[in-house]
N, C-alpha and C positions, 0 to 999 in steps of 0.2 A: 845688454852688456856689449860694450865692443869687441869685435872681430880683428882688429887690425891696432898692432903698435908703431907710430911712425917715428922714430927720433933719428937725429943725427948719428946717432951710432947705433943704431938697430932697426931695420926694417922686418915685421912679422904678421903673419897673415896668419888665419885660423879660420875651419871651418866644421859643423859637426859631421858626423855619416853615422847617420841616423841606421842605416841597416846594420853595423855594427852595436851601437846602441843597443838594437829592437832584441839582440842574442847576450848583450852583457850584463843586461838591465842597471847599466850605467851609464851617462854620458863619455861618449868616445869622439875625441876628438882628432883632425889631420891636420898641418901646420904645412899650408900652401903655398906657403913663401916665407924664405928667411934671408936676409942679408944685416951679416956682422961686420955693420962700418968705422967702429970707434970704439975706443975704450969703456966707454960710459954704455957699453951694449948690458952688460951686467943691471946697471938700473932699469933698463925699460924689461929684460927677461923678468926682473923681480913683480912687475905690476902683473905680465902676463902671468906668471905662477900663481898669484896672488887671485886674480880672476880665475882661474881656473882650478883654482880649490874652494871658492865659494860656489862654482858649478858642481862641483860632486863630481868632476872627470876622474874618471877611474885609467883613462887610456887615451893616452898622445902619440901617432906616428908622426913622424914624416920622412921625406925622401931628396934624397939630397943627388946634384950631378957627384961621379966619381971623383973629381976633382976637387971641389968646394971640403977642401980638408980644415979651413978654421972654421967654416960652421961647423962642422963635424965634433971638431974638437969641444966646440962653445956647447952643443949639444950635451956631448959626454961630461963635461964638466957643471952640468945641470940636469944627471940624472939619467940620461936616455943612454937606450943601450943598443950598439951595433947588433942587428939583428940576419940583415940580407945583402945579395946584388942582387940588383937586378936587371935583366938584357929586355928590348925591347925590339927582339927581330921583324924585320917586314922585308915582303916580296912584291917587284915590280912585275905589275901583266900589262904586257905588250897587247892593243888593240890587232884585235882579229888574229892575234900570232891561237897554236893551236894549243892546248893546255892539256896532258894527260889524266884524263879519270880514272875512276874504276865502276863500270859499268855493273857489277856485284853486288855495289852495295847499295841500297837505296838511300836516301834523304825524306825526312819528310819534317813537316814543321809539327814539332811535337803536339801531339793530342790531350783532351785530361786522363783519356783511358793509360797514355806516356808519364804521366807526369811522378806516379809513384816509383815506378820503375828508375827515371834516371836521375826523380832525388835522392835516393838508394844509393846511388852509385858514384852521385855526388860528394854523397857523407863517407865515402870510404876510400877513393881511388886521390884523394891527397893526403902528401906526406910531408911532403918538401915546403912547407908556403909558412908564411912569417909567423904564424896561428900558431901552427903546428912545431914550431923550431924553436917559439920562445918559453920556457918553463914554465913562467910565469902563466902563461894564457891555455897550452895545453891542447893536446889533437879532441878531447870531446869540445869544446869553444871550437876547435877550428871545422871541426866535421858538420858541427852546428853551422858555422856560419855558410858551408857551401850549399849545404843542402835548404838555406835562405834563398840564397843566392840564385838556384835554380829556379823555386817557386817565385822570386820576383820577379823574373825575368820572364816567364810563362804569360805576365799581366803588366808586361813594360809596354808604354805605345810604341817605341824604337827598337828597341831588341827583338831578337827573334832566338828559340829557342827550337832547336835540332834536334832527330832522333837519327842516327847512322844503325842502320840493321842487315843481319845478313839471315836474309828469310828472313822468320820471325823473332829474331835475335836479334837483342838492342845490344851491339856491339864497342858505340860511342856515342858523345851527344857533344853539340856545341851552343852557343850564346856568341849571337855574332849581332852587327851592328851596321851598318851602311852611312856614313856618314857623308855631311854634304862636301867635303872635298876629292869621294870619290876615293875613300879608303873603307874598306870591308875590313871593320876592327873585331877582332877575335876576345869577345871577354873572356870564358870562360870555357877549358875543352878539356876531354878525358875519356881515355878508353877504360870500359866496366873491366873492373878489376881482373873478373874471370876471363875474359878476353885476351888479356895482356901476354906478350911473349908469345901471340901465337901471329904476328904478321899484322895486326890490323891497325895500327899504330900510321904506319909509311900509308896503309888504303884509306884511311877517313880523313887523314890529311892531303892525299890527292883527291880525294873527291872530293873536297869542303873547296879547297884552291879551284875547281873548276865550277864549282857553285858559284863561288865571286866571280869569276872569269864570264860565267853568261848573265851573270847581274849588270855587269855595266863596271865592274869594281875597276880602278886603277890599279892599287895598292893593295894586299893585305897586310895587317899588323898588328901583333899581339904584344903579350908581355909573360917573361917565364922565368922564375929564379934561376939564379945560376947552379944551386947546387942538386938541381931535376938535370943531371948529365945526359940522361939517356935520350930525354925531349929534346935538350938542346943540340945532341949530336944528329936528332930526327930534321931539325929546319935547317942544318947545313946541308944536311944530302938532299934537301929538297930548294937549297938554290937560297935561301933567307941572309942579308946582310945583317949585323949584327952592328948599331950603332952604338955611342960609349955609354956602356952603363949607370945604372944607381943605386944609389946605397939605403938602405932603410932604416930608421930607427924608432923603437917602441921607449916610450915612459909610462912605469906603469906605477898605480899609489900601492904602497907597501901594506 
């Protein structure tokens, strides 16, 4: 079937994620481009619905710039529901400038003997994330999908999965990424619940920043809903610009 509607008054791109999929045991699909050119945008939305109910899609996000308010609208007006923002802070590292650690804590690239431990911790320490906030889909789905999320990325060739420990205590863990432009992309980061509110938050985030920093990294840059305040208030005091956000929306089959 195809992926892409192209008409004069509607451009739309579509693609699956399959890791979602593999936890809803339905096709989930993400809508990677949309632009609403014309009136006649309605006819071509109708072919993609139409395809996309002979898929069995149970689940349609996509993500829109903050601005882009008539798609927004055209979205809402075919079902999807405003679900998130989202901020996509990143931090410039200055070559050879010196980068503050925390010599405390260790790093290490998680183990299989790690790997129970910080899917654990995976499945509990989110709350705030688009899973989780929409009724529809619900924090067991969402807890599910993180603790995917860890184990694929243990067996990604690009990602690299982190254990942050103080001593024998697995304190945090990351999923980071190196990319060839020379940004050290943070998929995935969270302090073990039982940890939290005691300081370590501000220490596995300077010590992750100075991991990229003797990797070669330019850039670090992540992505974090807006309504995770307490993270968000974490990458201002650690220096992170905050470029314009995005919105996200779920359509889900009734």
């Amino acid at each position: 079937m195809p992926d892409r509607i192209d008409t004069p008054s509607l451009s739309l791109a579509w693609s699956e994620t399959p890791w979602d999929t593999a936890i809803t045991r339905y096709p989930v699909w993400q809508i990677i481009h949309l632009e609403v050119r014309g009136r006649l945008a309605y006819e071509g939305m109708k072919d993609f619905e139409n395809i996309r109910d002979q898929s069995g899609v149970g689940l349609v996000s996509c993500r829109l710039p903050h601005t882009h308010l008539g798609e927004s609208m055209f979205l809402e007006e075919h079902g999807f529901r405003f679900i998130e923002m989202l901020y996509q802070p990143e931090l410039a590292l200055v070559p050879g400038a010196s980068v503050a650690g925390d010599a405390t804590l260790s790093i290490r690239r998680a183990l299989d003997v790690d790997l129970p431990a910080v899917v654990d911790v995976a499945g509990q320490a989110f709350v705030s994330e688009r899973f989780h906030l929409d009724p529809r889909l619900g924090s067991e789905l969402g807890n599910e999908r993180y603790r995917n999320w860890v184990r694929n990325s243990f067996f990604h060739p690009d990602q690299r999965l982190y254990a942050l420990c103080d001593g024998n205590r697995l304190v945090a863990f990351f999923v980071t990424e190196m990319q060839a432009d020379g940004v050290c992309y943070w998929h995935l980061n969270a302090v073990a619940p039982e940890a939290q509110g005691l300081g370590y938050g501000r220490r596995a985030w300077q010590a992750m920043i100075r991991q990229a920093a003797d990797a070669g990294a330019k850039r670090v840059r992540t992505s974090i809903v807006a309504g995770n305040e307490r993270v968000l208030n974490l990458y201002a005091r650690l220096g992170f610009r905050f470029p314009a956000p995005l919105m996200t929306f779920h359509w889900v089959r009734g």
